[in-house]
C-alpha positions as CSV (number, residue, x, y, z in Angstrom):
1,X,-2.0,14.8,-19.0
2,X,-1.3,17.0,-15.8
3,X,2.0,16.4,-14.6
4,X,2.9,14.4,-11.3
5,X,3.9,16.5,-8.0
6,X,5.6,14.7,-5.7
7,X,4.4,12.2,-3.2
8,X,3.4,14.5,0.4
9,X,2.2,13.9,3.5
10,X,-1.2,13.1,3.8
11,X,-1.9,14.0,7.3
12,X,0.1,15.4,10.1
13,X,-0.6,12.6,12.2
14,X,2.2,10.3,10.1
15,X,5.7,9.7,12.2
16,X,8.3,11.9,10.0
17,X,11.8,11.0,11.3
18,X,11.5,7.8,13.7
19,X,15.5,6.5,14.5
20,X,16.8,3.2,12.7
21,X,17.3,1.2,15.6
22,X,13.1,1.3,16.2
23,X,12.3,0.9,13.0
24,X,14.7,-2.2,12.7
25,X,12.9,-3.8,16.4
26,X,9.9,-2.7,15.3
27,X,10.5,-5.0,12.1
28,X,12.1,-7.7,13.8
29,X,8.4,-7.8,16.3
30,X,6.6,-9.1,13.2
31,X,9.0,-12.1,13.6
32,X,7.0,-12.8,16.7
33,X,4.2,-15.6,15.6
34,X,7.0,-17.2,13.9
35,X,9.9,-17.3,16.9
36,X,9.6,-21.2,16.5
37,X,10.6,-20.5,13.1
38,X,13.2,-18.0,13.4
39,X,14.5,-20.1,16.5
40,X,15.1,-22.7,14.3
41,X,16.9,-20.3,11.4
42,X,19.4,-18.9,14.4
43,X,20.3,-22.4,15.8
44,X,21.3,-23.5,12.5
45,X,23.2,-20.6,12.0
46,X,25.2,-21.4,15.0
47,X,25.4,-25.0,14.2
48,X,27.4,-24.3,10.9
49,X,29.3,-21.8,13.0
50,X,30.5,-24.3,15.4
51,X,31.2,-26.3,12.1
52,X,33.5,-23.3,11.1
53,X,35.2,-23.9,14.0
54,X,35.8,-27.2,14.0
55,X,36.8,-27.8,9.9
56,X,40.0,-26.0,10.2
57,X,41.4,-27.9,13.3
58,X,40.7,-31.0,11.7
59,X,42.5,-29.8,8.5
60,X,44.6,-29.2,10.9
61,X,44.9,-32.4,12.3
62,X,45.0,-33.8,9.3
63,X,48.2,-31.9,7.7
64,X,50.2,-32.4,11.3
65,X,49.2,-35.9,11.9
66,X,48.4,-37.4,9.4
67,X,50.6,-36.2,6.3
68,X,53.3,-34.8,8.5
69,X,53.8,-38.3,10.7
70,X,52.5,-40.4,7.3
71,X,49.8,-41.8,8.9
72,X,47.5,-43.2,6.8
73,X,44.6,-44.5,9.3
74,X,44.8,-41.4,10.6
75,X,44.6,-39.3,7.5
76,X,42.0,-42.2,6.7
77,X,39.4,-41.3,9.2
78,X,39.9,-37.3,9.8
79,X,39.2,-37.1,6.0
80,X,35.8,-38.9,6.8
81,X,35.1,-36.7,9.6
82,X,35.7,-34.0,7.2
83,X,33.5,-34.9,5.2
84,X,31.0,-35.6,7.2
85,X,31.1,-32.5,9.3
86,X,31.1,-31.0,5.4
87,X,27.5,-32.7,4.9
88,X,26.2,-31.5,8.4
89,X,27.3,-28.1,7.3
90,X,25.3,-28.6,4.4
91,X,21.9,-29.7,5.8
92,X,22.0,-27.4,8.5
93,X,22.7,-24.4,5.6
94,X,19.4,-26.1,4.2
95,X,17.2,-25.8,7.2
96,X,18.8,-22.2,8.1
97,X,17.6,-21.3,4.6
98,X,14.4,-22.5,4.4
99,X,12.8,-21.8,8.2
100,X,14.3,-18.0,7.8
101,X,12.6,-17.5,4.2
102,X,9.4,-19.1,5.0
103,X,9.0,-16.6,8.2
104,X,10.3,-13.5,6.3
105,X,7.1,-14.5,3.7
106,X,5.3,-14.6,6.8
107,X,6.3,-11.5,7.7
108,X,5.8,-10.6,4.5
109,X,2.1,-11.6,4.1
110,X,1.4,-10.2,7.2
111,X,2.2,-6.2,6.3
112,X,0.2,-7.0,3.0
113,X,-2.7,-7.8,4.7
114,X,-2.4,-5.0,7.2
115,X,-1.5,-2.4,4.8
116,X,-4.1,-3.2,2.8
117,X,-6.8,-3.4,5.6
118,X,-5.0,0.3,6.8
119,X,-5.5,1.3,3.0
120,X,-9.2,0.5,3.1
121,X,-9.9,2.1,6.3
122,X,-8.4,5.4,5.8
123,X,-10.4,8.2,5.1
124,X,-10.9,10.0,1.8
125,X,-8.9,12.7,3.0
126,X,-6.2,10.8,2.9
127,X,-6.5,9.3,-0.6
128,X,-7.4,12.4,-1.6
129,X,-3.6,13.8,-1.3
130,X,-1.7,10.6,-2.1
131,X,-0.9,9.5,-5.3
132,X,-2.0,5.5,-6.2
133,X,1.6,4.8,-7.5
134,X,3.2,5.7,-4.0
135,X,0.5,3.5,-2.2
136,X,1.4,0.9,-4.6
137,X,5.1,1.1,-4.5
138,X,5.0,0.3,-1.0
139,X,2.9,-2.4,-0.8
140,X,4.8,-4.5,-3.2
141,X,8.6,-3.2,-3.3
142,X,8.8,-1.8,0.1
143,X,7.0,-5.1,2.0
144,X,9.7,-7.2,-0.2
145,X,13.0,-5.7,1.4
146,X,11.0,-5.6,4.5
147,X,10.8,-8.9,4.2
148,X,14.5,-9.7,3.2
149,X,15.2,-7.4,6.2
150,X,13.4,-9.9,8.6
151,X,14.7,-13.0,6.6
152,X,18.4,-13.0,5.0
153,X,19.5,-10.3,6.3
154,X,19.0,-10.7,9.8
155,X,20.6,-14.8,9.3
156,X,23.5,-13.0,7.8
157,X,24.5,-10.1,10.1
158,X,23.9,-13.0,12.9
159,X,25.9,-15.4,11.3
160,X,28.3,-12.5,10.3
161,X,28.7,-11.3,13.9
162,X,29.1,-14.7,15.9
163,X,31.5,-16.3,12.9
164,X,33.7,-13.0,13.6
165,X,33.7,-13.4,17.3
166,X,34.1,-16.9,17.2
167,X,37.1,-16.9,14.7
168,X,38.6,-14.4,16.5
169,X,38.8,-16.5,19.6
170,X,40.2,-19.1,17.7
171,X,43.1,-17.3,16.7
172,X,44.1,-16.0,19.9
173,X,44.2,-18.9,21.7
174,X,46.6,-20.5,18.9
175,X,48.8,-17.8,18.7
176,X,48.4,-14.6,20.1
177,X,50.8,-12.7,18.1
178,X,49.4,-13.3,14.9
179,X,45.7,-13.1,15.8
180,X,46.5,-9.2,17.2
181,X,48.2,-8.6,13.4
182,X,44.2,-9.2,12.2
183,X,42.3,-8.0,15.4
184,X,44.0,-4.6,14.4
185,X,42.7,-3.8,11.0
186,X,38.8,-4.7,12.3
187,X,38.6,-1.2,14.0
188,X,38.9,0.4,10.8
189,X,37.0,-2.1,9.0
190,X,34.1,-1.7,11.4
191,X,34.5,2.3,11.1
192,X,34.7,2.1,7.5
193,X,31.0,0.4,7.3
194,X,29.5,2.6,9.7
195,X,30.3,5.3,7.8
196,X,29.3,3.9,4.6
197,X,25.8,3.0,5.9
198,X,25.3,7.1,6.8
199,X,26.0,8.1,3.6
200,X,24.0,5.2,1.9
201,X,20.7,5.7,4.3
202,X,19.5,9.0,2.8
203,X,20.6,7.7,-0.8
204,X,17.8,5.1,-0.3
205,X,15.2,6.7,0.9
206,X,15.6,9.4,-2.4
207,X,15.8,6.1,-4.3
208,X,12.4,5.1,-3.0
209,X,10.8,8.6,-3.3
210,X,12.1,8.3,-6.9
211,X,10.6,5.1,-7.7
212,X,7.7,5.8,-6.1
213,X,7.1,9.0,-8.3
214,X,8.3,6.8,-11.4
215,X,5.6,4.2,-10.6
216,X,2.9,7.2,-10.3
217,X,3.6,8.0,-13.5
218,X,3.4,5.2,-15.1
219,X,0.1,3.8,-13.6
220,X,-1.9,7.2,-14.1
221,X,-0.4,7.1,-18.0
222,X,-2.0,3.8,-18.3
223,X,-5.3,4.7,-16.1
224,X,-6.0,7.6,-19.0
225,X,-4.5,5.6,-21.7
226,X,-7.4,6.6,-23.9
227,X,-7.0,10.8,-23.1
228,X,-3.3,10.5,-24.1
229,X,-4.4,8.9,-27.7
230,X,-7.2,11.3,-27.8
231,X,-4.8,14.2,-27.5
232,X,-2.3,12.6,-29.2
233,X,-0.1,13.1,-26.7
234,X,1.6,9.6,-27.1
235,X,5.5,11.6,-27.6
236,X,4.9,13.8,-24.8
237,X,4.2,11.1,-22.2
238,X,6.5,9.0,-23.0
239,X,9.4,12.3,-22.7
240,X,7.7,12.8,-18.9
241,X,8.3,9.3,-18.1
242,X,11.8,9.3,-19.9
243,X,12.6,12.2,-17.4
244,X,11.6,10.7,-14.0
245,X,13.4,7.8,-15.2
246,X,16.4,9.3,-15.9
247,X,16.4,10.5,-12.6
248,X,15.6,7.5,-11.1
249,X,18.8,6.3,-13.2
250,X,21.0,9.1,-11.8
251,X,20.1,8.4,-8.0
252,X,20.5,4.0,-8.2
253,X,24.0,5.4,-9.9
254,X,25.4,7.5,-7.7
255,X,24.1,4.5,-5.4
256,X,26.3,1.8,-7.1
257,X,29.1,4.2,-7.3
258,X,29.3,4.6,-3.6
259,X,28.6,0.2,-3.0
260,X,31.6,0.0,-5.9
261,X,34.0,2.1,-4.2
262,X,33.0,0.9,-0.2
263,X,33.3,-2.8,-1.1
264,X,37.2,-2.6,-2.5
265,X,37.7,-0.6,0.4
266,X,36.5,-3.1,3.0
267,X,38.1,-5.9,1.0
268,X,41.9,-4.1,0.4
269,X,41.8,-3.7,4.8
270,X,40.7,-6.8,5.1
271,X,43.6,-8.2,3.0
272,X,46.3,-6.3,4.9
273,X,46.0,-8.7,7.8
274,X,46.2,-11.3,5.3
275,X,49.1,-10.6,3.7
276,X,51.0,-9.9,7.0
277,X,49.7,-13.7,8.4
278,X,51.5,-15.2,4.5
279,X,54.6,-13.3,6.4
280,X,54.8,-13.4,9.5
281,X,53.5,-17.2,9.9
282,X,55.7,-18.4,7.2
283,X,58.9,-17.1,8.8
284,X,57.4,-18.8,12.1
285,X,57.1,-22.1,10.2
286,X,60.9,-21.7,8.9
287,X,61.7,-21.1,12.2
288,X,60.1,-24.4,13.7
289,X,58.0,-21.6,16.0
290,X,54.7,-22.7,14.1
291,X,53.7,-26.1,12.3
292,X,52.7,-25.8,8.9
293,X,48.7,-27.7,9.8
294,X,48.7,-24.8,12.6
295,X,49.6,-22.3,9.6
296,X,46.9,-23.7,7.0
297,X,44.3,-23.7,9.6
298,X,45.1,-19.7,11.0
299,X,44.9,-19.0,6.9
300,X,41.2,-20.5,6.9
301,X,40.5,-19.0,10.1
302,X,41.4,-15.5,8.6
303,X,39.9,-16.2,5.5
304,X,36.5,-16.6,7.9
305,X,37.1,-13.2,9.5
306,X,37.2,-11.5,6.2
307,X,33.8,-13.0,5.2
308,X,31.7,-11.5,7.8
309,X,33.2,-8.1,7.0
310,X,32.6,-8.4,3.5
311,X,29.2,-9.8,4.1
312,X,28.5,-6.9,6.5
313,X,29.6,-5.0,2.9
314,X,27.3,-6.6,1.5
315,X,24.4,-6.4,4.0
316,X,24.8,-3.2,5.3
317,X,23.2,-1.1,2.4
318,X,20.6,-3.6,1.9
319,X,19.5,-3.0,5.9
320,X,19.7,0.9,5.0
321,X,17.1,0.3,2.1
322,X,15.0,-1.8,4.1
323,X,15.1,0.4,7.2
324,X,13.9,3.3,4.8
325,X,10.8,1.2,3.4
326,X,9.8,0.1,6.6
327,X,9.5,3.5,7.5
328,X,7.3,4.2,4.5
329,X,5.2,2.0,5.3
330,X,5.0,2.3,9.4
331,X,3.7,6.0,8.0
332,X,0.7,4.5,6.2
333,X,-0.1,1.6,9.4
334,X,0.6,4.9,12.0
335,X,-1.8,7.1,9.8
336,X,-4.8,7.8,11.7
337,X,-8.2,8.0,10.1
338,X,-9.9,11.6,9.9
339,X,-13.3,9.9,10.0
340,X,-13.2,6.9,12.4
341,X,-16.0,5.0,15.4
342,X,-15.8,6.8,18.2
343,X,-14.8,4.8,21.3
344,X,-18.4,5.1,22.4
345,X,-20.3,4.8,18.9
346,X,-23.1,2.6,19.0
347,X,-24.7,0.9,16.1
348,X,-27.7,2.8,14.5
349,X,-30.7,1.1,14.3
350,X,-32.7,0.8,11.6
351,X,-33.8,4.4,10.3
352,X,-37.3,5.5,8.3
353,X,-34.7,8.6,6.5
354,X,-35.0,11.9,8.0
355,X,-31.8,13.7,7.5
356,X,-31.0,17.1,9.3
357,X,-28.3,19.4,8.3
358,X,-27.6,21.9,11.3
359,X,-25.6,24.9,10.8
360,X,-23.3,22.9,8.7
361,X,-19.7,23.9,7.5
362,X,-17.1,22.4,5.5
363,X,-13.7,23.0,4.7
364,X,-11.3,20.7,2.7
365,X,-7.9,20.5,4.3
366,X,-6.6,24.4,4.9
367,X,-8.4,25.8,1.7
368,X,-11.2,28.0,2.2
369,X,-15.2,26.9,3.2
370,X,-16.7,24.6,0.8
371,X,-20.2,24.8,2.8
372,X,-21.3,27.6,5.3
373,X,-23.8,27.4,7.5
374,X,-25.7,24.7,5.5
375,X,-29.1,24.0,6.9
376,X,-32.2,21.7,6.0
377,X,-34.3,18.8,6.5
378,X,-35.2,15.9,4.6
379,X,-38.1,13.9,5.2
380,X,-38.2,9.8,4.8
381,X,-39.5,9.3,1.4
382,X,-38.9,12.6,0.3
383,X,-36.2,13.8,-3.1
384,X,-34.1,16.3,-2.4
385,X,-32.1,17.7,-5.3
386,X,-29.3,19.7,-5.1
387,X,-28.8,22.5,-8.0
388,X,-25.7,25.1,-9.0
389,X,-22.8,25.9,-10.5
390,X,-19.5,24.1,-10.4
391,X,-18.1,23.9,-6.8
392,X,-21.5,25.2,-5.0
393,X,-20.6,22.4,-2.5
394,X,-23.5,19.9,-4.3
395,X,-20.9,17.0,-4.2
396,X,-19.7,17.6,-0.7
397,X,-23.2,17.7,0.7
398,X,-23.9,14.2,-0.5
399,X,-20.2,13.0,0.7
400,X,-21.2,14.0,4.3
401,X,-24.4,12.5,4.2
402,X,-22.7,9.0,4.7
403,X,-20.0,10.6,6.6
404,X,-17.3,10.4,3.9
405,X,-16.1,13.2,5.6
406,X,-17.1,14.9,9.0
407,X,-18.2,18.8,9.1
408,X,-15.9,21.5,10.2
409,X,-18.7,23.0,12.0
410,X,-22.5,22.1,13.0
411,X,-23.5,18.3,13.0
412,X,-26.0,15.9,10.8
413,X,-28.6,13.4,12.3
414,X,-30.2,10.2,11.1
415,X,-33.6,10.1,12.9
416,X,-32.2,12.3,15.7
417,X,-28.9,9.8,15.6
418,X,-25.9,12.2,15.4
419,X,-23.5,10.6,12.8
420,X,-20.6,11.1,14.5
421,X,-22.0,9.0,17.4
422,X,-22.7,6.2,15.4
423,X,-20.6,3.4,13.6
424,X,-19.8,4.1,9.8
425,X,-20.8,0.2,9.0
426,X,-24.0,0.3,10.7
427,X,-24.6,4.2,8.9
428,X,-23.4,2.8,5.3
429,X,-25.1,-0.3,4.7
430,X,-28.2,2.1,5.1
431,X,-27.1,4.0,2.4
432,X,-27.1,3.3,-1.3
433,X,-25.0,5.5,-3.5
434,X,-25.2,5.8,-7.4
435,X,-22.2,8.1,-8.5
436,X,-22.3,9.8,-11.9
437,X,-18.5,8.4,-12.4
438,X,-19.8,4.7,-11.8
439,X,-16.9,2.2,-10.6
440,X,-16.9,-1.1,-11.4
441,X,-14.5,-4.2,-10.9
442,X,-12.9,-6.7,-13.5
443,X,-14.9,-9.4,-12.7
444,X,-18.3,-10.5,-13.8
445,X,-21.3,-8.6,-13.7
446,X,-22.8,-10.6,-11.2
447,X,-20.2,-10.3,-8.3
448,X,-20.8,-6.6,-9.2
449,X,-24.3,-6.0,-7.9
450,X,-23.7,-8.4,-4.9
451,X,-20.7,-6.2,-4.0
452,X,-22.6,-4.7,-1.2
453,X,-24.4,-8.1,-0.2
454,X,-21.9,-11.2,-0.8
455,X,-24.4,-13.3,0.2
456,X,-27.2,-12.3,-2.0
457,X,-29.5,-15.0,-3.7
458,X,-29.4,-15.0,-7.9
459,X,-33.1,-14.6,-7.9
460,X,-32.2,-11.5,-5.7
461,X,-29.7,-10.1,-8.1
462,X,-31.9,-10.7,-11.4
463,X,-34.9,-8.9,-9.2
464,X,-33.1,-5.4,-8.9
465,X,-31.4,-6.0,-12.2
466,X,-34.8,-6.0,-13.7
467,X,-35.8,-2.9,-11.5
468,X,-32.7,-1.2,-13.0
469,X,-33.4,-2.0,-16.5
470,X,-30.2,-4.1,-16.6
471,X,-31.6,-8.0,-17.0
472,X,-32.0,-7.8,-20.7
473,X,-28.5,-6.2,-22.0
474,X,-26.7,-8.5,-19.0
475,X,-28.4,-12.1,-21.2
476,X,-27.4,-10.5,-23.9
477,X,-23.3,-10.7,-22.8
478,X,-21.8,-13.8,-23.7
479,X,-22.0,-15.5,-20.3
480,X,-25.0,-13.6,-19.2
481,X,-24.4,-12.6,-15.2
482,X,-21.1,-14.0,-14.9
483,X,-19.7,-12.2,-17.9
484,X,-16.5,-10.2,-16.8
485,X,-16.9,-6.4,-17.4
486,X,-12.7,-5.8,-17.5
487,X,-11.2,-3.4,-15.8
488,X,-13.5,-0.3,-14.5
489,X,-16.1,-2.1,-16.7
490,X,-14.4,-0.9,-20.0
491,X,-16.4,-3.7,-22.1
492,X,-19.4,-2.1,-21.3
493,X,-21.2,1.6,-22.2
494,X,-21.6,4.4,-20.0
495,X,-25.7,3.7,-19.8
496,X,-24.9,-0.1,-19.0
497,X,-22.1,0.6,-16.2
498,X,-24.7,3.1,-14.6
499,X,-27.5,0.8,-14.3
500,X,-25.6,-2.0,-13.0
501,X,-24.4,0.8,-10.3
502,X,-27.9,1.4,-9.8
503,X,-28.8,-2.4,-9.3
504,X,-25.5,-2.7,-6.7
505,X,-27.1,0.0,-4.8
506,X,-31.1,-1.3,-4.9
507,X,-29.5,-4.8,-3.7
508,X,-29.1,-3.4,0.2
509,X,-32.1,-2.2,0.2
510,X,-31.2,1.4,1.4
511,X,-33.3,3.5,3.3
512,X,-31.6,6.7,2.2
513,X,-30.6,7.0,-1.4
514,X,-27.7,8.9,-3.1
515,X,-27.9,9.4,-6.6
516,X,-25.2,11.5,-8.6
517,X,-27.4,12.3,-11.4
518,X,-27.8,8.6,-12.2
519,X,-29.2,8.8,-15.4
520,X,-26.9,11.2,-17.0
521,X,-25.1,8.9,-19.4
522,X,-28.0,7.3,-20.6
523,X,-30.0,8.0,-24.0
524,X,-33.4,9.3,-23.6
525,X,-34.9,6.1,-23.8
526,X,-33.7,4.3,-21.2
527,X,-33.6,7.4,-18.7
528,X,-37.3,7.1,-18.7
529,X,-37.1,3.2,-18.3
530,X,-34.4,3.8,-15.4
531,X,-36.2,6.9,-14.2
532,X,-39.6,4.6,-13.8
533,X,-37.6,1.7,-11.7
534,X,-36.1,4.4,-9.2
535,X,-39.4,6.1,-9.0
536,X,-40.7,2.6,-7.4
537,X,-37.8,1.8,-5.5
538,X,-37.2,5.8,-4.3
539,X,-41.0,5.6,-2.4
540,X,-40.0,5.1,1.6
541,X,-36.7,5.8,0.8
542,X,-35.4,9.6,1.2
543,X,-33.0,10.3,-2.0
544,X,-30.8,12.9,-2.1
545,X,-29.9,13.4,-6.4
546,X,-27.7,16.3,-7.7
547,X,-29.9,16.8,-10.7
548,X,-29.0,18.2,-14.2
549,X,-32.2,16.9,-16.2
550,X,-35.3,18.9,-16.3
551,X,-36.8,15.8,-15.5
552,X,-35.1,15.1,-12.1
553,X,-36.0,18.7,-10.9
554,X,-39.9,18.3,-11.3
555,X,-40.1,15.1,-9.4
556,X,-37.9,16.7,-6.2
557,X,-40.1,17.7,-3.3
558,X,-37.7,20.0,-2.2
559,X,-34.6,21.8,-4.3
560,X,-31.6,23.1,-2.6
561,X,-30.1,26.1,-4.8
562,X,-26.6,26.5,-3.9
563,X,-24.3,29.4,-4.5
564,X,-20.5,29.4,-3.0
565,X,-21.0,26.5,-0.6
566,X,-24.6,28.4,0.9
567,X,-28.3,27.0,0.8
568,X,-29.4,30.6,-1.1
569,X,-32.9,29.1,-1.9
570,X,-35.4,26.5,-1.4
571,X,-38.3,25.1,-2.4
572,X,-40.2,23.2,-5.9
573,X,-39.6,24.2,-9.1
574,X,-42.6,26.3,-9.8
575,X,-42.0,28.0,-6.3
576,X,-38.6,28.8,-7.5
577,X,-38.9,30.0,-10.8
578,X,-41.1,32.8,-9.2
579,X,-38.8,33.4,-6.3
580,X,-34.5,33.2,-7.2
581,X,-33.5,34.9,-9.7
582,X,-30.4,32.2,-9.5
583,X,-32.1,29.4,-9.8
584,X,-34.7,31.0,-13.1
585,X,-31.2,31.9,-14.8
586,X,-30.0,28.4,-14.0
587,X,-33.4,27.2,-15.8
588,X,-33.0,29.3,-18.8
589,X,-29.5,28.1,-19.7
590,X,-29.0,24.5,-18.6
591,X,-32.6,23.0,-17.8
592,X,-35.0,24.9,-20.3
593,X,-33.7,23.6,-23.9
594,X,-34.4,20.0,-22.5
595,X,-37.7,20.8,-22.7
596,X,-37.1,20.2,-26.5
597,X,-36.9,16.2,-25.8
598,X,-39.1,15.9,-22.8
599,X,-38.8,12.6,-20.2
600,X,-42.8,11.5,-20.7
601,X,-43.6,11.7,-16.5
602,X,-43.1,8.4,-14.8
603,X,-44.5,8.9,-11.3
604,X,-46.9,6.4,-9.7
């Protein structure tokens, strides 16, 4: 197995470095549908802070009047209100929980469904540089902090921030002096955080790079499952994975290590002020200065102070992670698509097929040309097949054709329709491909040929599963057309996969063909059976095949030869075994020997 490079950039249209603060509002605007929601989260959240409030002056009250003066009606009905402020507490804890979870999944389910929808629109370009693990990790791990962000966390720095302020109040307006001994330590608390969640911020965002990498890894170990045990390379993948693990390991460490030694931190400050309120209020209580209810209740009230700091502890590096997920994924959603409508592109109409190459050139990314100065016509109805050696720039010509990617240089036309002009749906669903690496979806075989037309009729399906040759091995599956196929159609043989691909494609009813040398995993009998149904459905239709069978050649009306991305001949086969001395050595070594085990000629 080749080893994993690192997750990069896919395009240089992706924000690199946006500040915390907009990533965090930019968050928080997801929140938006749900404000009834969220509105209901933040007034609980002051309710039980108002209960905060209240609780310790009535245990207050309670001490003073009614166990200091023994009086028991008293005592009697503040416990009741105690307890019943208790129970409010409790409810109102329920509903802040459950209205701020149920919009963070909101939230939540919202991101999915546009990161996916982003995912699907983007073009090959950009899957072309980006690993599946990294697009993975962030649409599952990196949506669910986003969505604790937007949830818990936000109830809990809210709660964390008005319970401090509120508390605070309280303790200066019962005794100034011993509210400034715990006012003073909350500079240094507060400083201490800040600089914690600078340290922590970077930390994360390795972290996520790391996980990321380590779910690459282990996705594309179990996508070529079968190479490893062919190679036997069982020990060797599992020491690759062992090592991005291990560093994974290393980074969440040195991440615990610096949460470990924060957390103490903020707790020992916080306990200073604690200790000097045991001191200084109990020598004010000695000294008839301070009752001993107004001494309980100060103790509560600091013992409320110190929970927002440690839950700011707490909350703090969580909000640091999130921040640096949401930024992963705001760089997928900001992407911009290479290939995309223009703001002007108007559906094409129906087309009969004629294709024209102009002065074409192609270049992937910053590496050199791929195609130069391609030129040609096709003709509705006519095959054009596309001949040479390994990276002659066959495969990009028949990814331009339905704008997979756009040309560096020159332009293509549909029926005189400039494909950048026009919208990729209404160019597409004129266009049915047939790729020599045929993809197909765990599910059954039927939803597979109606993946390009939902809405297809069974008596439609069976049709161009009998003009594919396909009907009689489907009824032979257990479940006949709604067997499952299993992942990329693993239950099934190469030949079989390829002429279901071939049925998907006759189902839209294309009126220009691609075909990746559709018959190329197929035995010799079925070629011919498969090569006799795409002869009938190929008339009207102009097919473009990159052809490696002797057999494909003879029926093209035309042949492209091409040699370092250029078109360096043209024309039939007997015209071009008399004219390029490329394509004749091209006959003699790959085509001729088939001529051992001949395709009997299949054309109407």
């Amino acid at each position: 197995m080749c080893t994993i490079t690192r997750p990069r950039s896919a395009t240089s249209t992706e924000v690199s470095k946006p500040r915390t603060a907009g990533i965090l509002w930019r968050c928080y605007g997801y929140l938006r549908p749900y404000w009834h929601m969220t509105l209901g989260g933040y007034l609980a959240t002051l309710g039980i802070t108002g209960m905060n409030m209240i609780i310790p002056q009535l245990t207050r009250w309670i001490i003073d009047r009614g166990i200091g003066q023994q009086n028991l009606g008293a005592l009697t009905w503040s416990v009741f209100g105690l307890l019943g402020l208790t129970l409010l507490k409790g409810v109102l804890g329920f509903f802040q929980g459950r209205l701020s979870e149920v919009a963070s999944q909101n939230v939540a389910f919202d991101l999915r469904n546009e990161l996916q929808r982003k995912l699907t629109l983007l073009s090959f370009s950009y899957h072309d540089q980006t690993e599946t693990g990294e697009l993975l990790s962030r649409t599952i791990q990196d949506v669910d902090r986003v969505r604790f962000l937007t949830g818990r966390a936000i109830i809990r720095i809210l709660d964390s921030i008005v319970l401090a302020i509120g508390t605070a109040a309280m303790l200066l307006w019962m005794n100034p002096r011993l509210a400034a001994l715990v006012i003073a330590t909350m500079p240094l608390l507060v400083w201490r955080a800040i600089a914690f969640g600078r340290v922590f911020r970077p930390l994360s965002l390795a972290v996520q790079k790391q996980l990321a990498v380590l779910t690459t890894r282990i996705e594309q170990s179990l996508r070529g499952i079968r190479v490893v045990k062919a190679f036997a390379q069982e020990d060797a993948e599992i020491g690759r994975y062992d090592l991005e693990n291990e560093r994974w390991f290393n980074l969440t460490a040195q991440q615990v290590r610096l949460q470990s030694t924060s957390a103490p931190l903020l707790t020992f400050i916080a306990n200073l002020g604690a200790v000097a309120i045991l001191w200084y209020g109990g020598s004010l209580v000695i000294g008839g200065q301070l009752t001993l209810g107004e001494l309980v209740a100060f103790t509560m009230y600091l013992g409320q102070i110190v929970q927002p700091v440690r839950q700011l502890g707490q909350v703090i590096p969580a909000v640091a992670i999130a921040a640096v997920a949401a930024q992963r994924i705001f760089q997928v959603l900001d992407t911009v698509p290479d290939v995309r409508d223009a703001h002007d592109a108007a559906p094409l109409p129906a087309v009969t097929g004629r294709v024209h190459f102009e002065n074409v050139s192609f270049a992937y990314g910053q590496q050199r040309g791929v195609l130069q100065d391609v030129s040609f016509e096709a003709l509705p109805g006519q095959v054009i097949a596309l001949l040479g050696r390994t990276g002659s720039g066959k495969s990009t010509i028949i990814n331009l054709v339905p704008r997979f990617y756009d040309p560096t240089a020159g332009r293509i036309t549909v029926d005189g329709h400039d494909l950048r002009k026009v919208t990729l749906n209404s160019l597409r669903s004129q266009i049915g491909s047939v790729l020599q690496e045929t993809t197909l979806f765990a599910t059954t075989i039927r939803e597979n040929i109606a993946f390009g037309r939902a809405e297809a009729t069974m008596d439609e399906i069976i049709e161009v599963a009998q003009a594919a040759q396909a009907h009689d091995f489907i009824m032979q599956t257990p479940y006949g057309y709604e067997t499952y196929v299993g992942e990329k159609g693993m239950t099934l043989s190469g030949g079989q996969k390829q002429r279901i691909a071939i049925a998907r494609a006759l189902l839209t009813d294309p009126r220009i063909l691609i075909l990746d040398d559709a018959t190329s995993s197929v035995d010799t009998e079925t070629e011919r059976e498969i090569q006799l149904a795409l002869d009938r459905v190929m008339l009207g239709r102009t097919t473009f095949v990159i052809a490696h069978r002797l057999s494909t050649i003879r029926r093209a009306d035309l042949i492209l030869v091409l040699e370092q991305g250029r078109v360096v001949a043209r024309g039939t086969h007997e015209t071009l075994l008399k004219t390029s001395g490329l394509y004749a050595e091209i006959y003699r070594q790959q085509l001729k020997p088939q001529e051992k085990y001949p395709i009997p000629d299949t054309t109407p």
